[in-house]
C-alpha positions as MATLAB code, in Angstrom:
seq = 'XXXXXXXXXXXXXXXXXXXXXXXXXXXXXXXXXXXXXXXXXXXXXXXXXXXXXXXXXXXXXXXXXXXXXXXXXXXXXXXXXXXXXXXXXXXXXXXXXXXXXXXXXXXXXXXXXXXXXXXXXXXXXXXXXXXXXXXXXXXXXXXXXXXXXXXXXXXXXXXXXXXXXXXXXXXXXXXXXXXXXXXXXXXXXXXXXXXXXXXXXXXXXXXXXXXXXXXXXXXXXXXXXXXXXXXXXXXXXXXXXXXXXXXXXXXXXXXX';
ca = [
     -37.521 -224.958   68.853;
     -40.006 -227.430   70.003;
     -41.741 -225.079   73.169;
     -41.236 -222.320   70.387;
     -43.568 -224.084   67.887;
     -46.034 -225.252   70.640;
     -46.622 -222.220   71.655;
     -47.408 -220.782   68.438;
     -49.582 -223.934   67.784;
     -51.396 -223.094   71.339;
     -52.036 -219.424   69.939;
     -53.612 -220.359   67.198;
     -55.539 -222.824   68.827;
     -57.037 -220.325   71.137;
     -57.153 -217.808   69.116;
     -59.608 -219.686   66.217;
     -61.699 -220.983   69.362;
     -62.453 -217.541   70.435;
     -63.107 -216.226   66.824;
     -65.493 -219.562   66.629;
     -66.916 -218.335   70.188;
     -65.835 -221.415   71.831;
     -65.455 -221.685   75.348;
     -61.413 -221.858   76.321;
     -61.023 -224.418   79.265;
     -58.822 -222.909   82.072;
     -56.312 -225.949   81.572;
     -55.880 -224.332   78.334;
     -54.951 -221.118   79.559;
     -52.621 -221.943   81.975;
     -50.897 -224.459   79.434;
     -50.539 -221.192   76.703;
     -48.820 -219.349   80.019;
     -46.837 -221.845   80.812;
     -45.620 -222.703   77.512;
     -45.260 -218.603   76.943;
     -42.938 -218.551   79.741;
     -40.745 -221.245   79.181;
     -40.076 -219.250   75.734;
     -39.447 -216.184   76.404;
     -39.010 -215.486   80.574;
     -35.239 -215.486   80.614;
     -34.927 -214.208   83.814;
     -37.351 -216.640   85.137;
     -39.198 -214.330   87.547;
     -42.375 -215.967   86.406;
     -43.778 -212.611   84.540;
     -43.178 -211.462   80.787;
     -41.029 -207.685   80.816;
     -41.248 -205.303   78.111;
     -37.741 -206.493   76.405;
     -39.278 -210.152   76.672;
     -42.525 -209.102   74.995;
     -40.778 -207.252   72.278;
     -40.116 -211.309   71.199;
     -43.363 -212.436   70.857;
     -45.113 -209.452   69.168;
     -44.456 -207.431   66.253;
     -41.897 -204.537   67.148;
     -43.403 -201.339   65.201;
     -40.890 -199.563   63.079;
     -37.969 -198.013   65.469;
     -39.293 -194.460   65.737;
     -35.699 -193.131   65.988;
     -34.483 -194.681   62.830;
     -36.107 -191.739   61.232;
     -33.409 -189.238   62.679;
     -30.353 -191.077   61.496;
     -28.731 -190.341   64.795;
     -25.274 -191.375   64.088;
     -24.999 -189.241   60.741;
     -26.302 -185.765   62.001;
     -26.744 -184.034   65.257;
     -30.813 -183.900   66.368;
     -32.717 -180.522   66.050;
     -34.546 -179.254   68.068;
     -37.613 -179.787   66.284;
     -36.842 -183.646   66.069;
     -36.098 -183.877   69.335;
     -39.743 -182.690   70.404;
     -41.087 -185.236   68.118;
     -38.391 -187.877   69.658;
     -40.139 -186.869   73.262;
     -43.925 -186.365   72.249;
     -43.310 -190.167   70.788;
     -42.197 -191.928   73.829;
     -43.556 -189.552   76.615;
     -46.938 -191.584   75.845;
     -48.896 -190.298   78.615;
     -47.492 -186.350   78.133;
     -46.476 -186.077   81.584;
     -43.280 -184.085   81.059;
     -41.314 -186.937   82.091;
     -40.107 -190.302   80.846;
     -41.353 -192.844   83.761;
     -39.557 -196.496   83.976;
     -41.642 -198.309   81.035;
     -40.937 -195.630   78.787;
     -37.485 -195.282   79.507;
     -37.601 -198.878   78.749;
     -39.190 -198.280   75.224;
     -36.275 -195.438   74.183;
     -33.710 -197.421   75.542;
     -34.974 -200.651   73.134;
     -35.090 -198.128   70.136;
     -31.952 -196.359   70.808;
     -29.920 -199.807   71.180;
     -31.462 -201.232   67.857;
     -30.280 -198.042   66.335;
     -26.478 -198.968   66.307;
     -26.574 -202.561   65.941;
     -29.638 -203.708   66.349;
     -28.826 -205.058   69.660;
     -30.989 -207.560   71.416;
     -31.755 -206.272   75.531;
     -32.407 -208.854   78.172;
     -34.272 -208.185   80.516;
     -31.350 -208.165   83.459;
     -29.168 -206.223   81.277;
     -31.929 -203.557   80.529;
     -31.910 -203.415   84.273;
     -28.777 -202.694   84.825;
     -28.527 -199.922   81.674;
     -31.738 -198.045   83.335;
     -29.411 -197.990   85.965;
     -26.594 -196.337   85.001;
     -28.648 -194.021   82.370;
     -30.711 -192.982   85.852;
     -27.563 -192.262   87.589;
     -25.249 -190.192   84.884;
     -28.140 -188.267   83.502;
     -31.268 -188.131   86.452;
     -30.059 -184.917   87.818;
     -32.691 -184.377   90.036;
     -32.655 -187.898   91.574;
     -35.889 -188.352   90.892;
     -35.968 -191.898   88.975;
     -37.676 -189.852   85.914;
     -35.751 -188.536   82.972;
     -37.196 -185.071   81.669;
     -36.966 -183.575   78.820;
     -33.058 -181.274   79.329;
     -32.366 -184.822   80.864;
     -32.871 -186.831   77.200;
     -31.195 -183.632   75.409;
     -27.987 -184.950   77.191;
     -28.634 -188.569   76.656;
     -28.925 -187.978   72.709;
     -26.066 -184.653   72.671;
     -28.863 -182.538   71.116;
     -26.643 -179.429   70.416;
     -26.830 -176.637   71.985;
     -28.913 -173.451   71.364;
     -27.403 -171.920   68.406;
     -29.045 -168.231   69.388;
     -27.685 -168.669   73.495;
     -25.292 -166.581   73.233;
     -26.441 -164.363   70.684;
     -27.407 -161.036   71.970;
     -31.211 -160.757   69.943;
     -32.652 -157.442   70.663;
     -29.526 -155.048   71.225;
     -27.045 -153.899   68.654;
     -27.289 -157.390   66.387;
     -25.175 -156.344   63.638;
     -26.349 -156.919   60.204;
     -23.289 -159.533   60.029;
     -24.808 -161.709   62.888;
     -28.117 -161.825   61.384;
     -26.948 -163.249   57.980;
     -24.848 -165.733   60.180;
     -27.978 -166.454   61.723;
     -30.216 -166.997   58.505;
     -27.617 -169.494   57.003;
     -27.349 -171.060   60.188;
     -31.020 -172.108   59.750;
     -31.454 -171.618   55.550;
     -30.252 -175.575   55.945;
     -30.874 -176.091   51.770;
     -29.509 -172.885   50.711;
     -32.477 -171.494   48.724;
     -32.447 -167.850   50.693;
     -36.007 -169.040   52.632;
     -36.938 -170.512   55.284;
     -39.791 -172.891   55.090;
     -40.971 -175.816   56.839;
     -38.495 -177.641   59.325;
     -35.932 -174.570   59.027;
     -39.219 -172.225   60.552;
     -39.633 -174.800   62.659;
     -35.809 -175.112   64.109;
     -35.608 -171.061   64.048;
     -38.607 -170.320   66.274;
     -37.942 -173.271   68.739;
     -35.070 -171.485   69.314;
     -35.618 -168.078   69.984;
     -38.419 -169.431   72.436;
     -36.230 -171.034   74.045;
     -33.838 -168.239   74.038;
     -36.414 -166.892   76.013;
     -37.011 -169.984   78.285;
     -40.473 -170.693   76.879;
     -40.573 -174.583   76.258;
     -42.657 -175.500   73.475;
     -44.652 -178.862   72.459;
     -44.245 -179.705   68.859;
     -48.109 -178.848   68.258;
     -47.636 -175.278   70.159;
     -44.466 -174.562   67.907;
     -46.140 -175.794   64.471;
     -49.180 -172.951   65.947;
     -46.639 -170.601   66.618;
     -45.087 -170.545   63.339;
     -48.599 -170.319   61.459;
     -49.492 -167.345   63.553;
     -45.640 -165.859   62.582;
     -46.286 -166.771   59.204;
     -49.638 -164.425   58.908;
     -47.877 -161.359   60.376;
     -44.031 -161.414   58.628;
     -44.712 -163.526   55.494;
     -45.618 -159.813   53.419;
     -45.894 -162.121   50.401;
     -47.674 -164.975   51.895;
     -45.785 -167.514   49.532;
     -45.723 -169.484   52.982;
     -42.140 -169.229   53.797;
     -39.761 -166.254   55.088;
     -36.935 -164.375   53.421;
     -34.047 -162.807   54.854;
     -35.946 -159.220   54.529;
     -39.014 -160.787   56.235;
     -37.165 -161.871   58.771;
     -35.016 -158.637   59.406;
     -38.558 -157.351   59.482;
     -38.667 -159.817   63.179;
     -35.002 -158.680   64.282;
     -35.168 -155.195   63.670;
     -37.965 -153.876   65.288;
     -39.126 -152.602   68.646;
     -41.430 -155.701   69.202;
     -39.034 -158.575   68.435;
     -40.258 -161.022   70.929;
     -41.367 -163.946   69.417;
     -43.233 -164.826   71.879;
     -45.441 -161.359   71.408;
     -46.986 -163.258   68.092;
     -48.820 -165.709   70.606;
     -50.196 -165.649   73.569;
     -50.546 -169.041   73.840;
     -46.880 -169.799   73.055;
     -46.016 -168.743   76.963;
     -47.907 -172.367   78.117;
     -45.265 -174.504   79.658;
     -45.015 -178.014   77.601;
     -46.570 -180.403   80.263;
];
């Protein structure tokens, strides 16, 4: 379109006068703005929203693309990573703008749906009032489990540390032995400890869980090939110190 092309024409203009440390005239500014939001303020409030903005810049990769959300339910593990990524400023909760930035993702996701900015109003809306619990205007993190049907805790209703039969725990290693190889190694550590902490109710940050399985690694790995068998882990199970949460102190910090 013709305001389309101006305003990239404006850009560039302003943006080679300040590489060639030119003054920019004031007129010039407020003719970029004005031309900016004739292009992309749809709801003509006179201000540029996040789902507007998304238009004029480049849009980084969609983070949740790598989870392939409609083929497989979300670990546990991913979903951490799915939170550390959009709670940008780690307060433990998703506030409005960052809502806004999941939402965008999780839309584009299914068919790479385009948000205005009233309708991303009115889906903030209605995610606030099916899944904010608490009333609080914030979505935390048992909050976003329910927005993205992260399954439950395979281990909940397990009972751990009192007459597990030997039949449960092999249930429990193929459970998380996801490739079949008889170990358990990398994400499949990862998914298994995540859970019995929070079997436990001890919430873990994806950094405290990747420390947590090193320092499990350096006391059941006997062969310290990096990964656990079935015998190392019976070694976890069967014992009179099975809590997981006994291999680090540190592992007991709430995730903030």
């Amino acid at each position: 379109s013709l305001s389309l092309s101006l305003s990239l024409s404006l850009s560039l203009s302003l943006s080679l006068s300040l590489y060639q440390g030119q003054i920019i005239s004031k007129s010039d500014i407020t003719g970029l703005r004005a031309t900016l939001l004739d292009c992309y303020d749809l709801n003509h409030d006179g201000k540029i929203e996040i789902a507007e903005m998304s238009r004029i810049l480049p849009v980084e990769e969609n983070f949740l693309l790598k989870f392939k959300l409609q083929n497989r339910p979300i670990s546990n593990t991913n979903f951490l990573r799915i939170w550390r990524h959009y709670d940008k400023d780690r307060s433990g909760v998703l506030e409005k703008s960052e809502l806004q930035r999941f939402i965008l993702d999780l839309m584009k996701t299914n068919k790479n749906i385009t948000i205005k900015p009233k309708e991303m109003d009115q889906i903030l809306e209605e995610i606030l009032s099916h899944f904010d619990q608490n009333n609080n205007g914030l979505i935390e993190q048992a909050e976003l489990r329910s927005i993205l049907k992260v399954p439950e805790n395979f281990l909940e209703e397990m009972n751990l540390y009192d007459n597990l039969s030997p039949e449960q725990f092999t249930k429990i290693f193929s459970h998380y032995d996801t490739n079949g190889d008889g170990f358990l190694q990398g994400e499949e550590l990862l998914d298994i400890v995540g859970d019995l902490m929070r079997r436990v109710e001890v919430h873990l940050s994806i950094e405290q869980l990747e420390t947590l399985c090193q320092n499990l690694l350096s006391v059941i790995d006997v062969d310290s090939d990096g990964r656990i068998s079935q015998t190392e882990l019976a070694g976890l199970f069967f014992t009179s110190s099975t809590d997981p949460a006994s291999v680090s102190g540190s592992a007991r910090m709430p995730h903030k």
